[in-house]
N, CA, C and O atoms as a Tripos MOL2 file, in Angstrom:
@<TRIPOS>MOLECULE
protein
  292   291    73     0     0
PROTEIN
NO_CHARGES

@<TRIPOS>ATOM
      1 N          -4.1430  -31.8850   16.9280 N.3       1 UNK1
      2 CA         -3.8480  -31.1540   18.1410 C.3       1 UNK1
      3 C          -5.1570  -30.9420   18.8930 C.2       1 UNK1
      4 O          -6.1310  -30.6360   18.2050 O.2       1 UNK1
      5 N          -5.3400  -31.0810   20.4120 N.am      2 UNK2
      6 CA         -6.2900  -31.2390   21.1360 C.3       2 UNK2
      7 C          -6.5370  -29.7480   21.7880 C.2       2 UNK2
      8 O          -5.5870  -29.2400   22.3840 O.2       2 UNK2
      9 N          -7.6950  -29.0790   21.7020 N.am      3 UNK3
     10 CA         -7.5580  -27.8560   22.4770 C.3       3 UNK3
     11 C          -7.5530  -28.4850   24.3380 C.2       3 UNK3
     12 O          -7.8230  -29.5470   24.8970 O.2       3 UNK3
     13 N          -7.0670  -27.0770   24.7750 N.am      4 UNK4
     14 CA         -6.7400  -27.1280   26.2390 C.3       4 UNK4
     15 C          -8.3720  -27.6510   26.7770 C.2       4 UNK4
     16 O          -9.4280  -27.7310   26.1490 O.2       4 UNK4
     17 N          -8.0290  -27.9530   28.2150 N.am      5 UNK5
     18 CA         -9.2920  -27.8090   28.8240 C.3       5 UNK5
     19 C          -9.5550  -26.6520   29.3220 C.2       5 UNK5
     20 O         -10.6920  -26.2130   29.1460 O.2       5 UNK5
     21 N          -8.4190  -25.7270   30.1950 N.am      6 UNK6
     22 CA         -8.4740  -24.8540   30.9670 C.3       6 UNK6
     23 C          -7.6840  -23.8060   29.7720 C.2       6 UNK6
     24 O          -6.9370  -24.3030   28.9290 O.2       6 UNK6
     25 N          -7.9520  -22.3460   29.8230 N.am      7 UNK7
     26 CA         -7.4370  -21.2690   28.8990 C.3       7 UNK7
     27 C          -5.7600  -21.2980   29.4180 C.2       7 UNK7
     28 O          -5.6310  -21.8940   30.4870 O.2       7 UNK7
     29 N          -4.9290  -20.9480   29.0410 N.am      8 UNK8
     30 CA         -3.6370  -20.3400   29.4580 C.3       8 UNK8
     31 C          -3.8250  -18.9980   29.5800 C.2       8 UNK8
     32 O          -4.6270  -18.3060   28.9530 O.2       8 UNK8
     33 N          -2.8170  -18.5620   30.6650 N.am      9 UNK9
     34 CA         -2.6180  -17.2270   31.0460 C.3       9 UNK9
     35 C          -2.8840  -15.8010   30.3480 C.2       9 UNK9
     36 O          -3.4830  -14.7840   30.6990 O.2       9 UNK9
     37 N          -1.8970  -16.3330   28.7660 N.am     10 UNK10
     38 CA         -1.7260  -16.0190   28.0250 C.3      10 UNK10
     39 C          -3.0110  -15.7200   26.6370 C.2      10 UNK10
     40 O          -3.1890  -14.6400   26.0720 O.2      10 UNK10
     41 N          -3.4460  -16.4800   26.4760 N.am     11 UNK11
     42 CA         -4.4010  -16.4720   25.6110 C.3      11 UNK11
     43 C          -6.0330  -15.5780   26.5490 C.2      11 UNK11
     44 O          -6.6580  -14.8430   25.7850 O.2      11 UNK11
     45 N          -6.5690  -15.6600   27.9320 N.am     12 UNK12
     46 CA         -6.8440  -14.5530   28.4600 C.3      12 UNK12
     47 C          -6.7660  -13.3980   28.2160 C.2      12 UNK12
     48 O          -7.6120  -12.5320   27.9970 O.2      12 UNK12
     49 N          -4.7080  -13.4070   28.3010 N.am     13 UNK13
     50 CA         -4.0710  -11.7430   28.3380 C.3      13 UNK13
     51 C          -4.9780  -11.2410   26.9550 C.2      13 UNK13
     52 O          -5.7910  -10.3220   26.8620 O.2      13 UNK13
     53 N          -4.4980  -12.2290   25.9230 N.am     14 UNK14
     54 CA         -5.2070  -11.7200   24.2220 C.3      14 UNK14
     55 C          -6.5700  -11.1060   24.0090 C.2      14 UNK14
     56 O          -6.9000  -10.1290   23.3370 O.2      14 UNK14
     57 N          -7.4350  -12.1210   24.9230 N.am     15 UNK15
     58 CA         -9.1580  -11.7750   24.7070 C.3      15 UNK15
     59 C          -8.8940  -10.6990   25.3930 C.2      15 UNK15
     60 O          -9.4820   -9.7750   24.8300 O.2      15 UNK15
     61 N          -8.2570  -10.2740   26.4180 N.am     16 UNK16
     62 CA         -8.4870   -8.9490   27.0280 C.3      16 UNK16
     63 C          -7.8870   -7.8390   26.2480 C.2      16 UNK16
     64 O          -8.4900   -6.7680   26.3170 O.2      16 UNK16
     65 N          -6.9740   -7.8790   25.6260 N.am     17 UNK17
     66 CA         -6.3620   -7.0060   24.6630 C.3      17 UNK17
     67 C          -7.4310   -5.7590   23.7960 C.2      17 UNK17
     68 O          -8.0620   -6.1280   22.8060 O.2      17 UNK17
     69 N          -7.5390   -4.2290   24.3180 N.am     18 UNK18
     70 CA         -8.1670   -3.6500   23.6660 C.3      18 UNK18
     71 C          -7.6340   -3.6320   21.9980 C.2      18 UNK18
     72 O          -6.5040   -3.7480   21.5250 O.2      18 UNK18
     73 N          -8.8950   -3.4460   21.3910 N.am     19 UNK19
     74 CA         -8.5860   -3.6130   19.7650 C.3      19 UNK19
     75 C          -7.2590   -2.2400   19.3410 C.2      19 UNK19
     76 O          -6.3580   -2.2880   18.5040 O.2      19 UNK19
     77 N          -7.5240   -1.4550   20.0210 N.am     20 UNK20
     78 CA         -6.5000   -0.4520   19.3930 C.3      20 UNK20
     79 C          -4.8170   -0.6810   20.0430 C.2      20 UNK20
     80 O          -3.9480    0.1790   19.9020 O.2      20 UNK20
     81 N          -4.6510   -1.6740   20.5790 N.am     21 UNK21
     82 CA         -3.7150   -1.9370   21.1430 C.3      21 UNK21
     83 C          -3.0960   -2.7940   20.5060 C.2      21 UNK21
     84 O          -1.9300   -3.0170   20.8330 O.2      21 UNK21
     85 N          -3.9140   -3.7820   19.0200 N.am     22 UNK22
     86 CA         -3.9700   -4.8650   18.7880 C.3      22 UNK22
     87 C          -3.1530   -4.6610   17.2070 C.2      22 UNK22
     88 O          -3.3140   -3.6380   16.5420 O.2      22 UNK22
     89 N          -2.4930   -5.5200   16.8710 N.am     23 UNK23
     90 CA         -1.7920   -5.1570   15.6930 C.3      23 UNK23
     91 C          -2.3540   -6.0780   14.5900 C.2      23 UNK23
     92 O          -2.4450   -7.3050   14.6370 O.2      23 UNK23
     93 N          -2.8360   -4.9710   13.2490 N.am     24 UNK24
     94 CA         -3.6400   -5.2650   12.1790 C.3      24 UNK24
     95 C          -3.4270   -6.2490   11.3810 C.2      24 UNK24
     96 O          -2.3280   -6.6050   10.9550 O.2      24 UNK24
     97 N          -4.6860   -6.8200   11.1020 N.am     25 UNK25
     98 CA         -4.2660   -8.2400   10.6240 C.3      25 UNK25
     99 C          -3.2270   -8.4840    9.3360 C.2      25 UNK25
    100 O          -2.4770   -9.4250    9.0780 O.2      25 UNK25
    101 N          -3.5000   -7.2550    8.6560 N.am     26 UNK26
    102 CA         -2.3860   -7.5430    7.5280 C.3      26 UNK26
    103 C          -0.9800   -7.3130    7.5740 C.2      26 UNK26
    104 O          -0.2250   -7.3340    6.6020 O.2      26 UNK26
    105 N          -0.5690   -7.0170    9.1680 N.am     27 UNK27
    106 CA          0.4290   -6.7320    9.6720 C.3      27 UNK27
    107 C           1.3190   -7.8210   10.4350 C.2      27 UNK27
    108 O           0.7300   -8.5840   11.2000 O.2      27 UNK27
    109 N           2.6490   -7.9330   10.2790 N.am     28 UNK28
    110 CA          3.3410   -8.2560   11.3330 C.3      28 UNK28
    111 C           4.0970   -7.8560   12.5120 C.2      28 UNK28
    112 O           4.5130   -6.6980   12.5430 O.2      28 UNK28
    113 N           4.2720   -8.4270   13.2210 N.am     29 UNK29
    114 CA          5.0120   -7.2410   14.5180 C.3      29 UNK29
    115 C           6.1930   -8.1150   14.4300 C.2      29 UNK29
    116 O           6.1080   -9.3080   14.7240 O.2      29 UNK29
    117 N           7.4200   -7.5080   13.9920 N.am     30 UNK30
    118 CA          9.1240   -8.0300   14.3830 C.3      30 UNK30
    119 C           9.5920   -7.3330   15.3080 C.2      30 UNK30
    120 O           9.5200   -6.1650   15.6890 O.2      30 UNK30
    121 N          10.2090   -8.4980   15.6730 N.am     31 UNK31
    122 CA         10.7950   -7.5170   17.4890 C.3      31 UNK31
    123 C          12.2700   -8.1080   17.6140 C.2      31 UNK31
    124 O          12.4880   -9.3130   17.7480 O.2      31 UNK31
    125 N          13.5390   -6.8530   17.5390 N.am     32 UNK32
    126 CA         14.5550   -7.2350   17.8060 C.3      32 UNK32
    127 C          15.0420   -6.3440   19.3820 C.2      32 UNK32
    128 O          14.6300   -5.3870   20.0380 O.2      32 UNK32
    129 N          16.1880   -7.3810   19.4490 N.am     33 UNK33
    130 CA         16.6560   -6.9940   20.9800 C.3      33 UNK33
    131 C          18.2490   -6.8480   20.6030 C.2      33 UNK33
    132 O          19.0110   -7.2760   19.7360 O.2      33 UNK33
    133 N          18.3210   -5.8490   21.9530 N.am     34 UNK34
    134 CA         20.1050   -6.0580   21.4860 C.3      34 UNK34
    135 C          20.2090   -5.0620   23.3260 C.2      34 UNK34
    136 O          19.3750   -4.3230   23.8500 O.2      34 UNK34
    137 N          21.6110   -5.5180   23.8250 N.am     35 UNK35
    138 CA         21.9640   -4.4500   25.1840 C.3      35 UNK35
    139 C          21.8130   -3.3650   24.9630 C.2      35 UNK35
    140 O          21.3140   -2.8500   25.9640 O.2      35 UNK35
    141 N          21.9770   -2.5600   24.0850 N.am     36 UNK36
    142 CA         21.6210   -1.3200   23.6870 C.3      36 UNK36
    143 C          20.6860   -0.9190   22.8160 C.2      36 UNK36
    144 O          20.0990   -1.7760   22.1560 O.2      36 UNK36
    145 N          20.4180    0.2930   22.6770 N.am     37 UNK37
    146 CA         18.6300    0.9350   21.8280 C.3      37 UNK37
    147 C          19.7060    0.7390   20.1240 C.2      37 UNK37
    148 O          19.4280    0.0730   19.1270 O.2      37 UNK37
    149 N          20.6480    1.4180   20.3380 N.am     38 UNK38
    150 CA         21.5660    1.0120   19.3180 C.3      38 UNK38
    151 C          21.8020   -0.2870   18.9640 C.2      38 UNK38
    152 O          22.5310   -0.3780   17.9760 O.2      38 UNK38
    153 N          21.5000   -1.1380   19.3480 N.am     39 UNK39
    154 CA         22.2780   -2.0350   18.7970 C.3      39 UNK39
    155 C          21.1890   -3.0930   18.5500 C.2      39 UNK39
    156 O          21.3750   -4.0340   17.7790 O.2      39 UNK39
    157 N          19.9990   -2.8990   19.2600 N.am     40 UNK40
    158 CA         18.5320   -3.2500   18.7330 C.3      40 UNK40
    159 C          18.7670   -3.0510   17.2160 C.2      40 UNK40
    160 O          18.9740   -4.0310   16.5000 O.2      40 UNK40
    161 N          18.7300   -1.5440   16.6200 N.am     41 UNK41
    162 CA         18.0140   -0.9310   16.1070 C.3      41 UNK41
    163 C          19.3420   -1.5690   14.6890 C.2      41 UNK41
    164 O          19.0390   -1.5570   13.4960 O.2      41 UNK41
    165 N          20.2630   -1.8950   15.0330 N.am     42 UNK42
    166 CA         21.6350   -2.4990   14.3780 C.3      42 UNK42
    167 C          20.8860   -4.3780   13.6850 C.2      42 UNK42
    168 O          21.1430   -5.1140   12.7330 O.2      42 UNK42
    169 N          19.6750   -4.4080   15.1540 N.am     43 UNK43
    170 CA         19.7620   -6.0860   14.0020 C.3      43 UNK43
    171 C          18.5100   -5.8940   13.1470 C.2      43 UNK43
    172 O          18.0840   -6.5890   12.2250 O.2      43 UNK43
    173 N          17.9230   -4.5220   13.8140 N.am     44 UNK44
    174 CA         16.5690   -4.5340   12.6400 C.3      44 UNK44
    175 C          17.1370   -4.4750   11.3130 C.2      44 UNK44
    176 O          16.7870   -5.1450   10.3410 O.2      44 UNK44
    177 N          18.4590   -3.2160   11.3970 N.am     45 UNK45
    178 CA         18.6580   -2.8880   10.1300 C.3      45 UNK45
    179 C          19.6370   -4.2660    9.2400 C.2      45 UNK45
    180 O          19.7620   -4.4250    8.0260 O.2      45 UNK45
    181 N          20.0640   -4.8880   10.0910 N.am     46 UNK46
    182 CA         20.4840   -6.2970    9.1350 C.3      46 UNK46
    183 C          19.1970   -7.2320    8.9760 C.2      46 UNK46
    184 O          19.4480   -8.2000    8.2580 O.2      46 UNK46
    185 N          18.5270   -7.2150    9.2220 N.am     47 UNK47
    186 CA         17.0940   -7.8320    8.6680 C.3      47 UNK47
    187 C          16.6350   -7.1370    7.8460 C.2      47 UNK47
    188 O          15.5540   -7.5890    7.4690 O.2      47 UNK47
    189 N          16.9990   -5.9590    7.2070 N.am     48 UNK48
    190 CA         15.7880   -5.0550    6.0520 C.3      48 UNK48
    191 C          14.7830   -4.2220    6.3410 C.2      48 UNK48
    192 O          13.8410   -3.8180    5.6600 O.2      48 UNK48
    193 N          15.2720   -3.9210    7.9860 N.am     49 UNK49
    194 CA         13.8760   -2.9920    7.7610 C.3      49 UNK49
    195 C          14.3990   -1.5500    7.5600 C.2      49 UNK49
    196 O          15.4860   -1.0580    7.8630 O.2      49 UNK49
    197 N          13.2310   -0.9770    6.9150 N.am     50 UNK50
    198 CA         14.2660    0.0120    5.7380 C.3      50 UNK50
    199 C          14.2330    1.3260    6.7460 C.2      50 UNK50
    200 O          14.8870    2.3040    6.3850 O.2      50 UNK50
    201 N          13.4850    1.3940    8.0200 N.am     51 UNK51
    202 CA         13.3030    2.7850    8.7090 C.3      51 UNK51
    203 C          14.1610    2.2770   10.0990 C.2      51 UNK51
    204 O          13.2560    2.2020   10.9310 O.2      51 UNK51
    205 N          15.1570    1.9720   10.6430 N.am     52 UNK52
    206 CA         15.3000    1.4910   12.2290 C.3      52 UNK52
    207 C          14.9240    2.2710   12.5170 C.2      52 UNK52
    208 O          13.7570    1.9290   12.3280 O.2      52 UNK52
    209 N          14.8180    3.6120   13.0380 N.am     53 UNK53
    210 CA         14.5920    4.3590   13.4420 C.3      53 UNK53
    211 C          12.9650    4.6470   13.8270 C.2      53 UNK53
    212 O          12.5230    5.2460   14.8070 O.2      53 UNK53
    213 N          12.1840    3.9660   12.6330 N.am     54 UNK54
    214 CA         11.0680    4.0790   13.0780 C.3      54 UNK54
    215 C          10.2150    3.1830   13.8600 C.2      54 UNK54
    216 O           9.3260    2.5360   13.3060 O.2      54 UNK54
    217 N          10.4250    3.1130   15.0500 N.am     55 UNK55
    218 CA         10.0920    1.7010   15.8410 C.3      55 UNK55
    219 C           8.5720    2.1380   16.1100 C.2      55 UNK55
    220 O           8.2240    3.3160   16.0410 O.2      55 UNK55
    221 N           7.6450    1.0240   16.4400 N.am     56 UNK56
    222 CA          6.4020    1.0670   16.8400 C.3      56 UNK56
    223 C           6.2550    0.9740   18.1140 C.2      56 UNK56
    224 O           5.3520    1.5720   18.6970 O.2      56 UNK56
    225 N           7.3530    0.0100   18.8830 N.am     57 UNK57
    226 CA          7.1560   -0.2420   20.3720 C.3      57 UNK57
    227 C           8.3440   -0.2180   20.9210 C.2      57 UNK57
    228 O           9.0630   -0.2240   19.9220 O.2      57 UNK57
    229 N           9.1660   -0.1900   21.9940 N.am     58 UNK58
    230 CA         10.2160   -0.1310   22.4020 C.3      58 UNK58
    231 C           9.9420   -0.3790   24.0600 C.2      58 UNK58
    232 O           9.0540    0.1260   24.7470 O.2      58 UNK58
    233 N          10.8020   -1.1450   24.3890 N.am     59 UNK59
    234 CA         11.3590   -1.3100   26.0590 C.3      59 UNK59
    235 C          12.3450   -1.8770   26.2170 C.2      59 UNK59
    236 O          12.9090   -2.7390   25.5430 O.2      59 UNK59
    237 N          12.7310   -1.1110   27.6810 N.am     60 UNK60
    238 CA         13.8850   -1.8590   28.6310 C.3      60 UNK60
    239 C          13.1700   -2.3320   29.5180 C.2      60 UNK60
    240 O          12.2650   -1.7550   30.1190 O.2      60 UNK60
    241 N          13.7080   -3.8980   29.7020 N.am     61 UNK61
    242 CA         13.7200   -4.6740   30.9650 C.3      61 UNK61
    243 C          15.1170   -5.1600   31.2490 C.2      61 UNK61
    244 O          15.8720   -5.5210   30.3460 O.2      61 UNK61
    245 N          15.4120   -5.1620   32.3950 N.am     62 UNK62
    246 CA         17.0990   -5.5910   32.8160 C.3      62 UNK62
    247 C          17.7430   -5.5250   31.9510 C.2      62 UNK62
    248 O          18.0830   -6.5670   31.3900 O.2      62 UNK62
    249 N          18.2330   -4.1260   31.4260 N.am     63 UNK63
    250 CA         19.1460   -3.7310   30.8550 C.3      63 UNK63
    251 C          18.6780   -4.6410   29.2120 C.2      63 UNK63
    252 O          19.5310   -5.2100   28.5310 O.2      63 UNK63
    253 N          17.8800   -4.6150   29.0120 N.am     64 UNK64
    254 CA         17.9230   -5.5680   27.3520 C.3      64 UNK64
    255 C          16.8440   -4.5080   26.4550 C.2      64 UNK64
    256 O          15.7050   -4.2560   26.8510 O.2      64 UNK64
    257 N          17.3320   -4.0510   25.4110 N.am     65 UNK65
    258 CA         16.4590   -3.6530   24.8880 C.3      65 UNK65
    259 C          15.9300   -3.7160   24.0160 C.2      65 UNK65
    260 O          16.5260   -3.8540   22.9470 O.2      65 UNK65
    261 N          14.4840   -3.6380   24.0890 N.am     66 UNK66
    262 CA         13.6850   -4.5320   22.4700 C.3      66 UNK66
    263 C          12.6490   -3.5030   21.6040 C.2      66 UNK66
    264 O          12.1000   -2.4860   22.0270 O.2      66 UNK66
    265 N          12.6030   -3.8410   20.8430 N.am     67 UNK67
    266 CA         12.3370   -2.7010   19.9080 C.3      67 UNK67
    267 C          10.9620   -3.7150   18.7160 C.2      67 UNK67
    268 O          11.0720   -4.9200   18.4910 O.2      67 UNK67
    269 N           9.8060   -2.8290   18.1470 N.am     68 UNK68
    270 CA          8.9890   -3.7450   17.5040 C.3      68 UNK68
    271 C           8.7180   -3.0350   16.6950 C.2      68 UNK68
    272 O           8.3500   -1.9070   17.0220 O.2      68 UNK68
    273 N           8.7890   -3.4060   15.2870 N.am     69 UNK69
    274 CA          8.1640   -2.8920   13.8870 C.3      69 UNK69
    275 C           7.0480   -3.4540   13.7840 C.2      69 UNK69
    276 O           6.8930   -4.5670   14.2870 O.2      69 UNK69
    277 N           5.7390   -2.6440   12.9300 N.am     70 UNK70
    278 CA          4.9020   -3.1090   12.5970 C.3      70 UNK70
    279 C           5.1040   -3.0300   10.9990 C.2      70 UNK70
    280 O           5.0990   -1.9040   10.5010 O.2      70 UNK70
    281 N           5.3170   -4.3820    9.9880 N.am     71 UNK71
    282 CA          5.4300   -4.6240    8.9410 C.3      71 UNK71
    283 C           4.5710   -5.2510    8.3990 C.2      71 UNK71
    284 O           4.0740   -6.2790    8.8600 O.2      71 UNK71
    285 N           4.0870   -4.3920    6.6860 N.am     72 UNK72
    286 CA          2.9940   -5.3020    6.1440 C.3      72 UNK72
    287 C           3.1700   -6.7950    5.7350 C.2      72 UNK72
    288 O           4.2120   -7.3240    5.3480 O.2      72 UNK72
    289 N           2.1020   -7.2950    5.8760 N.am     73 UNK73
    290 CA          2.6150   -8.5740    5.7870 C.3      73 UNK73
    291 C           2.4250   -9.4430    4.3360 C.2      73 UNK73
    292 O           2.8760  -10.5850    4.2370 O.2      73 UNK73
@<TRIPOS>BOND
     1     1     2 1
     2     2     3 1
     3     3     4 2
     4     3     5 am
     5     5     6 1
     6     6     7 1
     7     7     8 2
     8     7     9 am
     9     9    10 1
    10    10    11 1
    11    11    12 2
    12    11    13 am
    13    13    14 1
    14    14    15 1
    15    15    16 2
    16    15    17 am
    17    17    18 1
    18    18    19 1
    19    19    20 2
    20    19    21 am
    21    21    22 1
    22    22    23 1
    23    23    24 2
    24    23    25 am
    25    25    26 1
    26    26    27 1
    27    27    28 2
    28    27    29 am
    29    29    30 1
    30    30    31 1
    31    31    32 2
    32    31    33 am
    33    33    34 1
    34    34    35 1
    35    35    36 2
    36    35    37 am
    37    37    38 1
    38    38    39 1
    39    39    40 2
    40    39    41 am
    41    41    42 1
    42    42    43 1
    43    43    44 2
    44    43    45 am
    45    45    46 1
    46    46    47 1
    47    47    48 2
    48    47    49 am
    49    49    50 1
    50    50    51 1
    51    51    52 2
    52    51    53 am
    53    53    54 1
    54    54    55 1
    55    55    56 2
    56    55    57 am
    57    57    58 1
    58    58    59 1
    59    59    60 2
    60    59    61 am
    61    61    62 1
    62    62    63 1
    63    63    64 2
    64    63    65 am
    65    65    66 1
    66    66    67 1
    67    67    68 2
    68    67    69 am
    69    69    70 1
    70    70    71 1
    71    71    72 2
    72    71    73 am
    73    73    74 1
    74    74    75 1
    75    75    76 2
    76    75    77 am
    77    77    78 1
    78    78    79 1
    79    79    80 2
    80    79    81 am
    81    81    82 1
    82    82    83 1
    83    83    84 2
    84    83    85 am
    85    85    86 1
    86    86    87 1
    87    87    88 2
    88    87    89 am
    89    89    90 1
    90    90    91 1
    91    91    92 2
    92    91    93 am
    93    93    94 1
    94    94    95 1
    95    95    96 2
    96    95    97 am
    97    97    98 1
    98    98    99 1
    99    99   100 2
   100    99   101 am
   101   101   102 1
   102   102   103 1
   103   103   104 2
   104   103   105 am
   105   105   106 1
   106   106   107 1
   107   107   108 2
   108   107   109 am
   109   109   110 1
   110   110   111 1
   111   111   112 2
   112   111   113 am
   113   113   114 1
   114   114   115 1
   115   115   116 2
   116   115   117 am
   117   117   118 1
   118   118   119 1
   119   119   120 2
   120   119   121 am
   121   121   122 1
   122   122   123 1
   123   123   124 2
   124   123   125 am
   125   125   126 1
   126   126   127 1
   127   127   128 2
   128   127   129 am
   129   129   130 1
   130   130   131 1
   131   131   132 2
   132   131   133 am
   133   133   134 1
   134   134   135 1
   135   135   136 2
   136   135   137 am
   137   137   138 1
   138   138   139 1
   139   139   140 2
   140   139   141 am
   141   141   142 1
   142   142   143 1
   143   143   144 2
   144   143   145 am
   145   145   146 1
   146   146   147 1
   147   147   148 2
   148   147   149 am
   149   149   150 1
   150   150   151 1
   151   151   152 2
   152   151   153 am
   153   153   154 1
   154   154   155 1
   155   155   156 2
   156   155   157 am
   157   157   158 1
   158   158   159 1
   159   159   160 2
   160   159   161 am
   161   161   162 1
   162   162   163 1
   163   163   164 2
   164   163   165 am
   165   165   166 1
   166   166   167 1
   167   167   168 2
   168   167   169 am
   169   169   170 1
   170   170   171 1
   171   171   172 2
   172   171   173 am
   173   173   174 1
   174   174   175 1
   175   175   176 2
   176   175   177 am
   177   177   178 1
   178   178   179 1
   179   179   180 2
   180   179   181 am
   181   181   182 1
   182   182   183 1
   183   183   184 2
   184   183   185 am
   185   185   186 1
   186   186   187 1
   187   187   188 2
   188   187   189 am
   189   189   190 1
   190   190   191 1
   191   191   192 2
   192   191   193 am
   193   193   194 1
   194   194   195 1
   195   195   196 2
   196   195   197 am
   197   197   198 1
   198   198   199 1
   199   199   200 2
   200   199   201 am
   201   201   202 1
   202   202   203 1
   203   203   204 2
   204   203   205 am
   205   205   206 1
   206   206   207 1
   207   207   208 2
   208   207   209 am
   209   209   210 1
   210   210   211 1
   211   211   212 2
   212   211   213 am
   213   213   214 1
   214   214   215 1
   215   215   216 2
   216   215   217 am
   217   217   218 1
   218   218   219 1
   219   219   220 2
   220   219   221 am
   221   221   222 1
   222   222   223 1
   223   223   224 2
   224   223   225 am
   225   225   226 1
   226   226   227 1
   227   227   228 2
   228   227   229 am
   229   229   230 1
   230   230   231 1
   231   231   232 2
   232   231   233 am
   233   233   234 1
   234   234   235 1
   235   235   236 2
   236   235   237 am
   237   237   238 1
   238   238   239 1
   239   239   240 2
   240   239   241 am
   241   241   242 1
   242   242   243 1
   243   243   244 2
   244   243   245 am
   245   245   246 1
   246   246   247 1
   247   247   248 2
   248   247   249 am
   249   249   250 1
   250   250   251 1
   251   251   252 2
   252   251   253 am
   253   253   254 1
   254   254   255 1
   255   255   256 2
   256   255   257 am
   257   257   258 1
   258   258   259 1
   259   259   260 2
   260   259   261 am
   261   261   262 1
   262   262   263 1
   263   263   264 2
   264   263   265 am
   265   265   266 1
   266   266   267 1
   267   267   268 2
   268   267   269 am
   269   269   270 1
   270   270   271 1
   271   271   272 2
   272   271   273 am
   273   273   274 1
   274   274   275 1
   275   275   276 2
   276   275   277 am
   277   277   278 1
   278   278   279 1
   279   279   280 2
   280   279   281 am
   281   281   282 1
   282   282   283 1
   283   283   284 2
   284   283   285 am
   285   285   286 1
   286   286   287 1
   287   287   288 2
   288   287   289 am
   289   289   290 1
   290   290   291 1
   291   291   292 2
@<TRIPOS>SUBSTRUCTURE
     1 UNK1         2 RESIDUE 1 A UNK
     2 UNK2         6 RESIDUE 1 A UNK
     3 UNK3        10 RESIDUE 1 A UNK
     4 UNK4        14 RESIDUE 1 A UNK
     5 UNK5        18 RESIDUE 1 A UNK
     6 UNK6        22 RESIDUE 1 A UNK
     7 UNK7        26 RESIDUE 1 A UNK
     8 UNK8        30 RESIDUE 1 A UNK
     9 UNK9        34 RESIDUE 1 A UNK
    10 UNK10       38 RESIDUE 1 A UNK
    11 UNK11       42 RESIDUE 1 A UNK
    12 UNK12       46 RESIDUE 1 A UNK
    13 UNK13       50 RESIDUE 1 A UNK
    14 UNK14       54 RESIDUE 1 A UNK
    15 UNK15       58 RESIDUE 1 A UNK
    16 UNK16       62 RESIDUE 1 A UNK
    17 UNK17       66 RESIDUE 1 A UNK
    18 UNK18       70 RESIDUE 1 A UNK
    19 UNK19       74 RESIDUE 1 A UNK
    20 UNK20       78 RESIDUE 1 A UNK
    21 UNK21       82 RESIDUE 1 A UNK
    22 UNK22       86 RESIDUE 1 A UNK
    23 UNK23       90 RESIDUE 1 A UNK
    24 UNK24       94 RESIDUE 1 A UNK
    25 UNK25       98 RESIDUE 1 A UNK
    26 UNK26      102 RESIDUE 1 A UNK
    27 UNK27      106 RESIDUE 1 A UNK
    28 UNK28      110 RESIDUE 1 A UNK
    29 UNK29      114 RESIDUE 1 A UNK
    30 UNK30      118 RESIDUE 1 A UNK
    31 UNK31      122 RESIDUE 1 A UNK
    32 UNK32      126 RESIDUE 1 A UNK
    33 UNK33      130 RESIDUE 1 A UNK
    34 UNK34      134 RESIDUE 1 A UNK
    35 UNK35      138 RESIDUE 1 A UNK
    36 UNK36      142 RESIDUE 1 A UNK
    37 UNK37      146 RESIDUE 1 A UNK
    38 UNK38      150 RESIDUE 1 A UNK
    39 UNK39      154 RESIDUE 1 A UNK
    40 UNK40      158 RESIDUE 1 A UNK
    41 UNK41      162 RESIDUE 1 A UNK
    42 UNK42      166 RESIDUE 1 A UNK
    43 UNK43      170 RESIDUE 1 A UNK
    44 UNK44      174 RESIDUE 1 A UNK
    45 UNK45      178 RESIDUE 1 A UNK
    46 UNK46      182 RESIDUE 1 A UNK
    47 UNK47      186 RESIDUE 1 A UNK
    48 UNK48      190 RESIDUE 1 A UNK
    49 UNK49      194 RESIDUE 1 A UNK
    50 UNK50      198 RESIDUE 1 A UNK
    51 UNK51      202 RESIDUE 1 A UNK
    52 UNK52      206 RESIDUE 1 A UNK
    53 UNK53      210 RESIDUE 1 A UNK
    54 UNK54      214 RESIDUE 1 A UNK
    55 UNK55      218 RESIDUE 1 A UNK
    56 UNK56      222 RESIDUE 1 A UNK
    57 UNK57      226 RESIDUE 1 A UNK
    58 UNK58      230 RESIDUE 1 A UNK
    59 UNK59      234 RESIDUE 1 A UNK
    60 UNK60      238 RESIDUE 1 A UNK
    61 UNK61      242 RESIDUE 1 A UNK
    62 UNK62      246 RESIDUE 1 A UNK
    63 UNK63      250 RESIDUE 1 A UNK
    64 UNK64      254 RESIDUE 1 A UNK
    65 UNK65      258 RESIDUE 1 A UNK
    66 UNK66      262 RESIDUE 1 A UNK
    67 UNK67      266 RESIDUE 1 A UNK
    68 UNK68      270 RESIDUE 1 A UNK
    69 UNK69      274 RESIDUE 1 A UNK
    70 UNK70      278 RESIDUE 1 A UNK
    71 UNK71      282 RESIDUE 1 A UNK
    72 UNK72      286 RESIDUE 1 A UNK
    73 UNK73      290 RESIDUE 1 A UNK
């Protein structure tokens, strides 16, 4: 695989990313969505995560809502 010539948007956004914003390396971030905060929190808990309730990040955009655990990895 050839690196880019020019950076992507995206990889920028990252280098700019303050460290405390940044999720720890021995960590993963899972992120479920569902139309409702409920029903997010419905596919975390069919994946195993043992707290839904305890989300790390959460938003609505157009009505969708997504929800992010930080899990050791």
């Amino acid at each position: 695989m050839t690196m880019p010539i020019v950076k992507s948007l995206i990889d920028e956004q990252l280098d700019e990313l303050p460290e405390h914003l940044a999720v720890p390396s021995d960590r993963l971030l899972m992120v479920f969505k569902g139309p409702t905060m409920w029903e997010a929190m419905q596919a975390a808990e069919r994946a195993h995560i043992e707290n839904p309730k305890a989300w790390s990040r959460r938003a609505c955009l157009c009505g969708e809502w997504t929800l992010a655990y930080e899990v050791r990895a």
